[in-house]
N, CA, C and O atoms as CSV, one atom per row, in Angstrom:
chain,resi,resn,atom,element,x,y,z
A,1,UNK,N,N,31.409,20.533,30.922
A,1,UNK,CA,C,31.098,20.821,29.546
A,1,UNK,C,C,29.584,20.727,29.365
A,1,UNK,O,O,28.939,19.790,29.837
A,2,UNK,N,N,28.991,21.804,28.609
A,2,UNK,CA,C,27.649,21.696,28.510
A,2,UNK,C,C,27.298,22.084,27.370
A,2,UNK,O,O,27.997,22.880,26.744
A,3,UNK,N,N,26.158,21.598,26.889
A,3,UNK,CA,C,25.855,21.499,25.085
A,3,UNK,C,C,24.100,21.998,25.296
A,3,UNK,O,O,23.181,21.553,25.984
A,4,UNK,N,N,24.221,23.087,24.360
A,4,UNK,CA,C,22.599,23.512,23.888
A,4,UNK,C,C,21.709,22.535,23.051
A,4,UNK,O,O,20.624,22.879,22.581
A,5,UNK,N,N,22.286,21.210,22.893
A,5,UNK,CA,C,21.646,20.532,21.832
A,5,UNK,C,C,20.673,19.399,22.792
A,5,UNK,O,O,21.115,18.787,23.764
A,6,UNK,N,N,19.237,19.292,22.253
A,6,UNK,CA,C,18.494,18.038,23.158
A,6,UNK,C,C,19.328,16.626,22.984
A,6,UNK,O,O,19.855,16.021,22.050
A,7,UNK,N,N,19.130,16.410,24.601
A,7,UNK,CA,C,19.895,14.631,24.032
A,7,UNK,C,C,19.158,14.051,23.649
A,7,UNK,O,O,17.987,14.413,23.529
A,8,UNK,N,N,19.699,12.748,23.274
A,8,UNK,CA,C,19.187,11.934,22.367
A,8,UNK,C,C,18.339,10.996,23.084
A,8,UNK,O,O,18.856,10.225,23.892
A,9,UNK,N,N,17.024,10.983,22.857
A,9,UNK,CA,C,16.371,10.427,23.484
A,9,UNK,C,C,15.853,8.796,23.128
A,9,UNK,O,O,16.063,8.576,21.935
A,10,UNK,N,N,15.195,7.519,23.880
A,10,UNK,CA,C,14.779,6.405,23.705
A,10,UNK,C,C,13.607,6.809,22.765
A,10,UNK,O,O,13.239,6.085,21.841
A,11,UNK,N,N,12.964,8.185,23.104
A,11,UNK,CA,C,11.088,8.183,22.062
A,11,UNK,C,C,11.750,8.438,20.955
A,11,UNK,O,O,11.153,8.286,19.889
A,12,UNK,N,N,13.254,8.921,20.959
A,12,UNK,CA,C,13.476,9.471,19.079
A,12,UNK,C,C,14.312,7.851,18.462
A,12,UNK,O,O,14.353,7.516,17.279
A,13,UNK,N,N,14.720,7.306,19.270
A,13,UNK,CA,C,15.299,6.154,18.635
A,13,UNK,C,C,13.676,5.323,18.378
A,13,UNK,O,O,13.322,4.840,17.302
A,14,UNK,N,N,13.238,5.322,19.064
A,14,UNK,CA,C,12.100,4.261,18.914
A,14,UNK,C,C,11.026,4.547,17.311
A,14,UNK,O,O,10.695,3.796,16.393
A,15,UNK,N,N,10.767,5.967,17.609
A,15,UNK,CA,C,9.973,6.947,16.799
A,15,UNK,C,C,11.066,6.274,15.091
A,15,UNK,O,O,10.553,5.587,14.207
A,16,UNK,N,N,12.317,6.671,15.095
A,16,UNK,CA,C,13.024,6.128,14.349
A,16,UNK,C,C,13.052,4.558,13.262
A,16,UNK,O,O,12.971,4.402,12.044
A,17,UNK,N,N,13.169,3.842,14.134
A,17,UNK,CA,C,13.174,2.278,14.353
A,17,UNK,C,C,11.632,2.028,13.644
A,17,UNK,O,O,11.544,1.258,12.688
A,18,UNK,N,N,10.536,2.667,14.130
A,18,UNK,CA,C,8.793,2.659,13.873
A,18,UNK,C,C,9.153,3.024,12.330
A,18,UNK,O,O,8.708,2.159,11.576
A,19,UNK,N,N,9.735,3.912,11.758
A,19,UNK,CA,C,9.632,4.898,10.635
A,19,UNK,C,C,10.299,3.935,9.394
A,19,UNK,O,O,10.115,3.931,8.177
A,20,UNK,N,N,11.140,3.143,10.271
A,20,UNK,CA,C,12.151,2.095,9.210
A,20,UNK,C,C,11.429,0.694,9.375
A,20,UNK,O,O,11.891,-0.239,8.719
A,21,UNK,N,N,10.592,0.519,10.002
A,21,UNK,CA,C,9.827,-0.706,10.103
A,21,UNK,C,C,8.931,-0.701,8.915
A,21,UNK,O,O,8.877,-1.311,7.847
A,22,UNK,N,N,8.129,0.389,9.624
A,22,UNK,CA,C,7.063,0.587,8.854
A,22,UNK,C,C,7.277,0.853,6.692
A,22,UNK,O,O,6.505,0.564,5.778
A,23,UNK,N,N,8.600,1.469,6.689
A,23,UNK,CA,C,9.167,1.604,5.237
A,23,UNK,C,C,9.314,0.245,4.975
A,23,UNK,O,O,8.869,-0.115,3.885
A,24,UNK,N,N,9.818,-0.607,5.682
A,24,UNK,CA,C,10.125,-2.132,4.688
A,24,UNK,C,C,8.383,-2.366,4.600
A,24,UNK,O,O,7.799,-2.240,3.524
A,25,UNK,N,N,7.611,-2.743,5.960
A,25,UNK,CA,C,6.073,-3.151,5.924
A,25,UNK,C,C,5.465,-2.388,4.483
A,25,UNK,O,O,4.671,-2.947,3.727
A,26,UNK,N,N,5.747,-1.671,4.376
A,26,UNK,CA,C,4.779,-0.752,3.349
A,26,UNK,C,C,5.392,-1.022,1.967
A,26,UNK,O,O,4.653,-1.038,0.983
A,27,UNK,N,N,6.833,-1.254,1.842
A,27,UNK,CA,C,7.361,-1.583,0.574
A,27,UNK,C,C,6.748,-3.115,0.167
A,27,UNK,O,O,6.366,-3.426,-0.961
A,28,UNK,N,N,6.749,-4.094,1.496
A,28,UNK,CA,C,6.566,-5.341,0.961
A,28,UNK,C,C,5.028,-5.468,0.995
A,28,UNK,O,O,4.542,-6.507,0.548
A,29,UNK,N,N,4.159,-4.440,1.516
A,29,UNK,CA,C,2.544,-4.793,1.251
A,29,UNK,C,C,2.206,-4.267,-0.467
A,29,UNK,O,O,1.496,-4.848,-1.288
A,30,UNK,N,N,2.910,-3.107,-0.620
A,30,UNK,CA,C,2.926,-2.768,-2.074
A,30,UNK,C,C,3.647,-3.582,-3.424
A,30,UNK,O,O,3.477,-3.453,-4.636
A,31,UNK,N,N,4.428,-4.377,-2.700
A,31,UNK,CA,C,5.577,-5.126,-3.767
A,31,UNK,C,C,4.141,-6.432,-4.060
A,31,UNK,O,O,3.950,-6.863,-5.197
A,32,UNK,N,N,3.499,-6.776,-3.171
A,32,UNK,CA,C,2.720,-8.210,-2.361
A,32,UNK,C,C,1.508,-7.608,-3.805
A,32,UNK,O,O,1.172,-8.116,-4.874
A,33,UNK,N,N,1.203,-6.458,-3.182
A,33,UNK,CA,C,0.089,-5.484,-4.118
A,33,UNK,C,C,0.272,-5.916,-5.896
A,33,UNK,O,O,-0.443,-6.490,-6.717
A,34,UNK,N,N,1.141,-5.512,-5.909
A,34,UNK,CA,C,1.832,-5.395,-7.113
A,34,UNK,C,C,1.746,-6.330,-7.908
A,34,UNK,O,O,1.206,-6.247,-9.011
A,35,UNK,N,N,2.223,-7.241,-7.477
A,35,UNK,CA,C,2.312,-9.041,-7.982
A,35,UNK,C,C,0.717,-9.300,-8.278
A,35,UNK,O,O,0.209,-9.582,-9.364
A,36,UNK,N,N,0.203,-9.161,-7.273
A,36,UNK,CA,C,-1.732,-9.735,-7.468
A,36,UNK,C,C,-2.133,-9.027,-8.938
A,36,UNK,O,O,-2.853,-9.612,-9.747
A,37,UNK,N,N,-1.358,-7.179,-9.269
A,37,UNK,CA,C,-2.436,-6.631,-10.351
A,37,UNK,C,C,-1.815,-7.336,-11.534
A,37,UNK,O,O,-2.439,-7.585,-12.565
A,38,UNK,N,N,-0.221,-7.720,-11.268
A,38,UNK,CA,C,0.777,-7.990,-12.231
A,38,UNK,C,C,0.290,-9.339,-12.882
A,38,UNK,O,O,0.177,-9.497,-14.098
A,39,UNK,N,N,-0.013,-10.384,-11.833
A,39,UNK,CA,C,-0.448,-11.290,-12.254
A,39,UNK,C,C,-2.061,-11.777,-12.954
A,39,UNK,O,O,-2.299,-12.856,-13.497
A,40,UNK,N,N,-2.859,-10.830,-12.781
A,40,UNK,CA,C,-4.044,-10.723,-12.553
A,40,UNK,C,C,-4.061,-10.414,-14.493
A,40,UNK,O,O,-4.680,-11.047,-15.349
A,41,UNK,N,N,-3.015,-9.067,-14.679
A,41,UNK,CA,C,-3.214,-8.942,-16.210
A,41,UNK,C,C,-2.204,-9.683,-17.022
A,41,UNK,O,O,-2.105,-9.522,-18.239
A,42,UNK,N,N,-1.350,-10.613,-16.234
A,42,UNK,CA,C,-1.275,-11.635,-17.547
A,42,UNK,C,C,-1.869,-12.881,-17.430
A,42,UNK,O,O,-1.638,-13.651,-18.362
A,43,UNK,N,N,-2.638,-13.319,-16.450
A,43,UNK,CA,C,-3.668,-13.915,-16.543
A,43,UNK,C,C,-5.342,-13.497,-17.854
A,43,UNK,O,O,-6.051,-14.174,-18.599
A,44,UNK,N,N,-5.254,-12.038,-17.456
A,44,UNK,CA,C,-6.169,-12.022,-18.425
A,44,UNK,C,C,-5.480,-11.502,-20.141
A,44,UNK,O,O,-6.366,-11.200,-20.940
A,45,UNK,N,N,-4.591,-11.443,-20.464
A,45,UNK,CA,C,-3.923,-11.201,-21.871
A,45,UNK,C,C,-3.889,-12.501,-22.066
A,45,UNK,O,O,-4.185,-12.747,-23.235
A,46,UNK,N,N,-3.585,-13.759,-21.243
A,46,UNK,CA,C,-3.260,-14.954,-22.016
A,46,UNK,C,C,-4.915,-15.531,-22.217
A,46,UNK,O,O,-5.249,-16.214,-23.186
A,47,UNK,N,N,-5.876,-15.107,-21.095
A,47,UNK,CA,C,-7.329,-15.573,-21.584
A,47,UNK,C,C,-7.508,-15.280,-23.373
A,47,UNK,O,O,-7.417,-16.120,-24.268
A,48,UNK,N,N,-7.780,-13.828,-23.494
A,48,UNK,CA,C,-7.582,-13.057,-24.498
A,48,UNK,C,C,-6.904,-13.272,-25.990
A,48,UNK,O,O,-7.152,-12.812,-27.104
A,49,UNK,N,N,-5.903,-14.216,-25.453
A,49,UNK,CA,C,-5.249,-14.567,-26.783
A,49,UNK,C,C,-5.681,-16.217,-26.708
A,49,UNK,O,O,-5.438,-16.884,-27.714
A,50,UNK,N,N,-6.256,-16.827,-25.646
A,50,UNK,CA,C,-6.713,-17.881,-26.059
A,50,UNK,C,C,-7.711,-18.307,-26.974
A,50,UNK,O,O,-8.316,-17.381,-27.512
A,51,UNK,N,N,-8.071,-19.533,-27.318
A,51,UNK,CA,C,-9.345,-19.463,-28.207
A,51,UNK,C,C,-10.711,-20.530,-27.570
A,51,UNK,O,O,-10.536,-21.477,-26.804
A,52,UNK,N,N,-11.408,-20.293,-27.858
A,52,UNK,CA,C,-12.490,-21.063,-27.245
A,52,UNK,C,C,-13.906,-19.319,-27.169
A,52,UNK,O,O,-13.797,-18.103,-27.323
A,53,UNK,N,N,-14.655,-19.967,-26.956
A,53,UNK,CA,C,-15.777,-19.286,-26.578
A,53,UNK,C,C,-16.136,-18.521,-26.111
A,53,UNK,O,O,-16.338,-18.844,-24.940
A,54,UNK,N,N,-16.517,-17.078,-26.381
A,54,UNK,CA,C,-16.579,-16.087,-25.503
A,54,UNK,C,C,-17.718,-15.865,-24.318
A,54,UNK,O,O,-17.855,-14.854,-23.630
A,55,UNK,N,N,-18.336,-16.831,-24.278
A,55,UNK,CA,C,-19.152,-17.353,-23.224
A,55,UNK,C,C,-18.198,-17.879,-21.591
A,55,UNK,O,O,-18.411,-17.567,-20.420
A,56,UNK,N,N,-17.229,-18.696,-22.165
A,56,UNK,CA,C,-16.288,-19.813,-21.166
A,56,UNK,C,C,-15.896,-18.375,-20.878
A,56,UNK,O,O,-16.334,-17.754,-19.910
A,57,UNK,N,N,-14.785,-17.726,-22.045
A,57,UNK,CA,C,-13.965,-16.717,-21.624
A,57,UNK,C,C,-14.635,-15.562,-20.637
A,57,UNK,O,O,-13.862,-15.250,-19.731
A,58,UNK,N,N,-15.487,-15.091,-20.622
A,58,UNK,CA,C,-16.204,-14.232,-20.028
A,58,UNK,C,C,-16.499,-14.866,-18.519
A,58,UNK,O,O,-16.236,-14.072,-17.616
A,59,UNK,N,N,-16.957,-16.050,-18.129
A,59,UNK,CA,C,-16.923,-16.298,-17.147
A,59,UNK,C,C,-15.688,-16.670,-16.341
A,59,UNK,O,O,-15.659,-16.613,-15.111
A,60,UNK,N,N,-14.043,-17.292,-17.573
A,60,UNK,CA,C,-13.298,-17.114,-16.623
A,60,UNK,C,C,-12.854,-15.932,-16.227
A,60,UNK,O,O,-12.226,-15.963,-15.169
A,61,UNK,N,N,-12.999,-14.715,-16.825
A,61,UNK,CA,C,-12.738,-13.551,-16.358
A,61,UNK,C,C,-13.151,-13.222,-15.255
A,61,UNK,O,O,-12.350,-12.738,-14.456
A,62,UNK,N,N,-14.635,-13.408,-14.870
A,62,UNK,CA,C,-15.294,-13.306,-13.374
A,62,UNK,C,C,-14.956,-14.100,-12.511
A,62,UNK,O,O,-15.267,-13.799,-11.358
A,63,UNK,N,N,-14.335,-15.166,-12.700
A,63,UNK,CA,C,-13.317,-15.968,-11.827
A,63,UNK,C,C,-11.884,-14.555,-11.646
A,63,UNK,O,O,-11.673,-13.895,-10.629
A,64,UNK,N,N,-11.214,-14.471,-12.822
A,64,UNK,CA,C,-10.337,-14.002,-12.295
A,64,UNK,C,C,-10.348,-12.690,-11.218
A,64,UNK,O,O,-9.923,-12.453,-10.087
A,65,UNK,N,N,-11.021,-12.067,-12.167
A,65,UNK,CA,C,-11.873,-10.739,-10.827
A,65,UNK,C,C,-11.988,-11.286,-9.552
A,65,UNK,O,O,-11.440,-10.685,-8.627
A,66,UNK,N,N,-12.584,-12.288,-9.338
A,66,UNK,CA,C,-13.011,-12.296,-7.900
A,66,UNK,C,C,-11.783,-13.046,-7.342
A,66,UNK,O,O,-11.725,-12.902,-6.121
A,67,UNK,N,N,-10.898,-13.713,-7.785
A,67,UNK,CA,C,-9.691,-14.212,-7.158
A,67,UNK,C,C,-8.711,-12.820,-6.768
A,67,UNK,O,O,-8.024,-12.754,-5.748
A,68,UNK,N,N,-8.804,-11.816,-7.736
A,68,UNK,CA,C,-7.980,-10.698,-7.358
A,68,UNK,C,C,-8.704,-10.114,-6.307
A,68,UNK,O,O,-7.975,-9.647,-5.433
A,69,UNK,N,N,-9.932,-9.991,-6.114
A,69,UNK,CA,C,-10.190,-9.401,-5.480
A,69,UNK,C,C,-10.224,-10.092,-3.874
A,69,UNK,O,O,-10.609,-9.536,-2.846
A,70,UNK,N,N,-9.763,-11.290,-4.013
A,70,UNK,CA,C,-10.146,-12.343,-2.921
A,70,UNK,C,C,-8.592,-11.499,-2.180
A,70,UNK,O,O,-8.472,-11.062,-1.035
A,71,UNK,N,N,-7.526,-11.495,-3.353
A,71,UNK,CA,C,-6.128,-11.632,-2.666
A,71,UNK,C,C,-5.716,-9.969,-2.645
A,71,UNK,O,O,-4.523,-9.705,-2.492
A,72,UNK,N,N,-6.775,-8.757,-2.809
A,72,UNK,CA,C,-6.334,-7.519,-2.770
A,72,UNK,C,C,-6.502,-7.053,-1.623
A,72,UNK,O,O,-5.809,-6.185,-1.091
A,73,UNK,N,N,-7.895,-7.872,-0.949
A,73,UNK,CA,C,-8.619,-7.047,0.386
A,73,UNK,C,C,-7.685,-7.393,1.312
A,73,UNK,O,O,-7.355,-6.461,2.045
A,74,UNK,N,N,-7.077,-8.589,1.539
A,74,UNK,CA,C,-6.424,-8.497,2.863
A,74,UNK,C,C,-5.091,-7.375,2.792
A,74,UNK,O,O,-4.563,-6.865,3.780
A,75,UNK,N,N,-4.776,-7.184,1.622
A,75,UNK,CA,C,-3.716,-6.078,1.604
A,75,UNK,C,C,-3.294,-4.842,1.799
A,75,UNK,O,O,-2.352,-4.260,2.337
A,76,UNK,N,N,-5.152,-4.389,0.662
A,76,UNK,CA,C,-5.285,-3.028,0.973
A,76,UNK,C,C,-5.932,-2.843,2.548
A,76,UNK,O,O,-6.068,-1.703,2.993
A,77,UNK,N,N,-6.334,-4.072,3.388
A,77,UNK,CA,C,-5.929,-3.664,5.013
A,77,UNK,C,C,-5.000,-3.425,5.543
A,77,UNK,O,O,-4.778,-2.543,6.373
A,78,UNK,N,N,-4.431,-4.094,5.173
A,78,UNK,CA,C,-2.794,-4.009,5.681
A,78,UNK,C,C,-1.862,-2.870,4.916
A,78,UNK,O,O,-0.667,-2.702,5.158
A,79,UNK,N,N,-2.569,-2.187,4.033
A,79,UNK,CA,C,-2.252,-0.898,3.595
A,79,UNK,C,C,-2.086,0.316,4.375
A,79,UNK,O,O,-1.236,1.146,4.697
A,80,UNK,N,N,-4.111,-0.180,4.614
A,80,UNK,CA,C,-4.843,0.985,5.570
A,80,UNK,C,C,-4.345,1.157,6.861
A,80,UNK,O,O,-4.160,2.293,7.297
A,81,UNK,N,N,-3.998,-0.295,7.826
A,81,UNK,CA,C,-3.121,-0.272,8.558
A,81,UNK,C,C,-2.142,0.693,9.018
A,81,UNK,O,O,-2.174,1.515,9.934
A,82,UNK,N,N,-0.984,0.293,7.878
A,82,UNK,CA,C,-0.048,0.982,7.920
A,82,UNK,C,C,0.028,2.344,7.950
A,82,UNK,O,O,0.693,3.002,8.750
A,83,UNK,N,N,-0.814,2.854,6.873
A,83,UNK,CA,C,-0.767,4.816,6.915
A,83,UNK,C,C,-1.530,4.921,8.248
A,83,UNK,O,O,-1.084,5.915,8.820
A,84,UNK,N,N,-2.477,4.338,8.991
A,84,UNK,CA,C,-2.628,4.449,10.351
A,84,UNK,C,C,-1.660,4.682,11.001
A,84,UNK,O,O,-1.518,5.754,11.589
A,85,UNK,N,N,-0.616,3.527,11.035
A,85,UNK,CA,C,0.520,3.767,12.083
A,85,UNK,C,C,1.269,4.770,11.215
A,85,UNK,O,O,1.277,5.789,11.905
A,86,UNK,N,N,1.660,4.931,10.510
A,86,UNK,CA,C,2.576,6.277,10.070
A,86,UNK,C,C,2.275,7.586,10.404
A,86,UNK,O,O,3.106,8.427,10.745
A,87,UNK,N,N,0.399,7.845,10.245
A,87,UNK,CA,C,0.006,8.650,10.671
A,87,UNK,C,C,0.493,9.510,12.046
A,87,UNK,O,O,0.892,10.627,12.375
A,88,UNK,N,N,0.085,7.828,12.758
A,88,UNK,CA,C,0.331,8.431,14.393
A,88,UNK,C,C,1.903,8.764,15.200
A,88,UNK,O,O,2.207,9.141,16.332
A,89,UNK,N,N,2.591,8.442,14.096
A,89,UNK,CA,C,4.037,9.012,14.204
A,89,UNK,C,C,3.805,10.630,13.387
A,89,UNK,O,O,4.385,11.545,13.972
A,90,UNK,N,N,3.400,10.838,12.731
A,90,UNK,CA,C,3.715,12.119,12.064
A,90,UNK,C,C,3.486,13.091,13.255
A,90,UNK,O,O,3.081,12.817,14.384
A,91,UNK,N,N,3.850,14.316,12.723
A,91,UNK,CA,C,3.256,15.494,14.253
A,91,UNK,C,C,2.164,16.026,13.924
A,91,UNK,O,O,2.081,16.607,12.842
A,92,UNK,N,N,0.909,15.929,14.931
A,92,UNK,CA,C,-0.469,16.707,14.670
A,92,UNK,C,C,-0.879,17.045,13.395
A,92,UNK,O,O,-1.757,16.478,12.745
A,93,UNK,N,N,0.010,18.297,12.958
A,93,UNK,CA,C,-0.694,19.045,11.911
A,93,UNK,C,C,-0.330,18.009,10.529
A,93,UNK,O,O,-0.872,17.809,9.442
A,94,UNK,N,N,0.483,17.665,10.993
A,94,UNK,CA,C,1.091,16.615,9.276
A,94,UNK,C,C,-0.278,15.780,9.215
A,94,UNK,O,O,-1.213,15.982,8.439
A,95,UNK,N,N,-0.169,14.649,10.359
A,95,UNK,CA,C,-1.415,13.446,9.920
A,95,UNK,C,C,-2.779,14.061,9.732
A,95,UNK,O,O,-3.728,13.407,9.299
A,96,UNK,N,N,-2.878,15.732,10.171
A,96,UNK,CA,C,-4.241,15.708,10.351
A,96,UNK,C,C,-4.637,17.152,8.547
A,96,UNK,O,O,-5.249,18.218,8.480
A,97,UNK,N,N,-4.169,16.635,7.905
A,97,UNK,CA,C,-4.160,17.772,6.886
A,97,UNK,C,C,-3.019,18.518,6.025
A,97,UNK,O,O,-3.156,19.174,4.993
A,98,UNK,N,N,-1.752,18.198,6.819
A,98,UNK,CA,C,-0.612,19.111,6.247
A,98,UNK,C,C,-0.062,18.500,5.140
A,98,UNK,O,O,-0.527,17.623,4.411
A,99,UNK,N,N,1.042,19.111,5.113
A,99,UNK,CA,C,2.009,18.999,3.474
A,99,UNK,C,C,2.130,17.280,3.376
A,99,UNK,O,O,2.255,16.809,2.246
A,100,UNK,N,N,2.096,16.382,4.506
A,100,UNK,CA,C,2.539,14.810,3.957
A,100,UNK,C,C,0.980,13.653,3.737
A,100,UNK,O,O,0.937,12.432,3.580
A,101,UNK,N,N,-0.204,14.744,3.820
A,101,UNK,CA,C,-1.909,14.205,3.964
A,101,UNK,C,C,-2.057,14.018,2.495
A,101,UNK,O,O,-2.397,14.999,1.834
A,102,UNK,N,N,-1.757,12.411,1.658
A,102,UNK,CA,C,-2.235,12.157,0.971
A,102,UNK,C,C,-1.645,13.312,-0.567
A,102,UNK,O,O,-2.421,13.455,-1.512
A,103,UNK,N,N,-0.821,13.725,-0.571
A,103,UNK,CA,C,-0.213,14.531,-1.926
A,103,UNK,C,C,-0.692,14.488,-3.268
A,103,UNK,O,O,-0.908,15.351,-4.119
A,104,UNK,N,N,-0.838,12.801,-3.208
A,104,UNK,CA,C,-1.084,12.531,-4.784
A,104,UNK,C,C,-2.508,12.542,-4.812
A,104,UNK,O,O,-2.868,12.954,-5.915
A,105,UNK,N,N,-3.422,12.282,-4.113
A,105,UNK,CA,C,-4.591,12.181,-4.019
A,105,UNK,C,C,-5.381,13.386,-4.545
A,105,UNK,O,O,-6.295,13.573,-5.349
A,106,UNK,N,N,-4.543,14.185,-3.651
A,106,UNK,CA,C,-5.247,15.348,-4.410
A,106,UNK,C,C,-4.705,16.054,-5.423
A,106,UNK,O,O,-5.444,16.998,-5.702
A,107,UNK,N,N,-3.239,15.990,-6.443
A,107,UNK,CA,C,-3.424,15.491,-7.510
A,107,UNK,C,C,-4.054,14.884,-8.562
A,107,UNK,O,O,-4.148,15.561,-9.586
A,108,UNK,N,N,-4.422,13.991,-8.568
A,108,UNK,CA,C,-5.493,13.055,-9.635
A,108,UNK,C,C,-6.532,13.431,-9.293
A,108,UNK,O,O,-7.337,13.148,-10.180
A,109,UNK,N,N,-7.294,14.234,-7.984
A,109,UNK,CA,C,-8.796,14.525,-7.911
A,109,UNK,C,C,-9.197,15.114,-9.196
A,109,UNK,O,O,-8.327,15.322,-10.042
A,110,UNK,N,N,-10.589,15.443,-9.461
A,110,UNK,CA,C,-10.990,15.209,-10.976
A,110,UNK,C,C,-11.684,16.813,-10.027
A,110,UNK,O,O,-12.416,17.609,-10.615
């Protein structure tokens, strides 16, 4: 018995396995993401509705800025990371320009 269809190969299970890794990695660096902006603006709505001095308030704001920003950078590496490795699974023309290069991006371009 003989079949026209490619067998199933270890690079397509693996290639596979990479594609479902990388979907949880990327859900939980964005979920991780998420929480920092989430928390970041009700940190600053409750400044905002506090009372005291807009001197204090203004500087805890530059506290809060730089704490978000303390806990964004290691993420958006681990962002950048990731569309790295997704990249290098896609085929040639995809990572290097095609229909899956950034969609929304160039959307919102101005």
């Amino acid at each position: 018995m003989t079949t026209d269809a490619a067998p199933f190969t270890t690079t397509d299970f693996d290639t596979s396995t990479d594609f479902d890794a990388l979907t949880g990695d990327l859900q939980g660096a964005l979920a991780a993401l998420a929480d920092v902006e989430f928390g970041f603006q009700i940190a600053c709505e409750r400044l905002d509705a506090s009372s005291g001095a807009e001197t204090d308030k203004t500087r805890c704001r530059t506290d809060l800025e730089a704490e978000r920003a303390r806990c964004r950078e290691p993420l958006l590496r681990r962002l950048d990371e990731l569309d790295r490795r997704v990249r290098s699974l896609l085929p040639l023309n995809a990572a290097s320009g095609g229909v899956f290069d950034r969609p929304f991006a160039r959307s919102f371009a101005g």
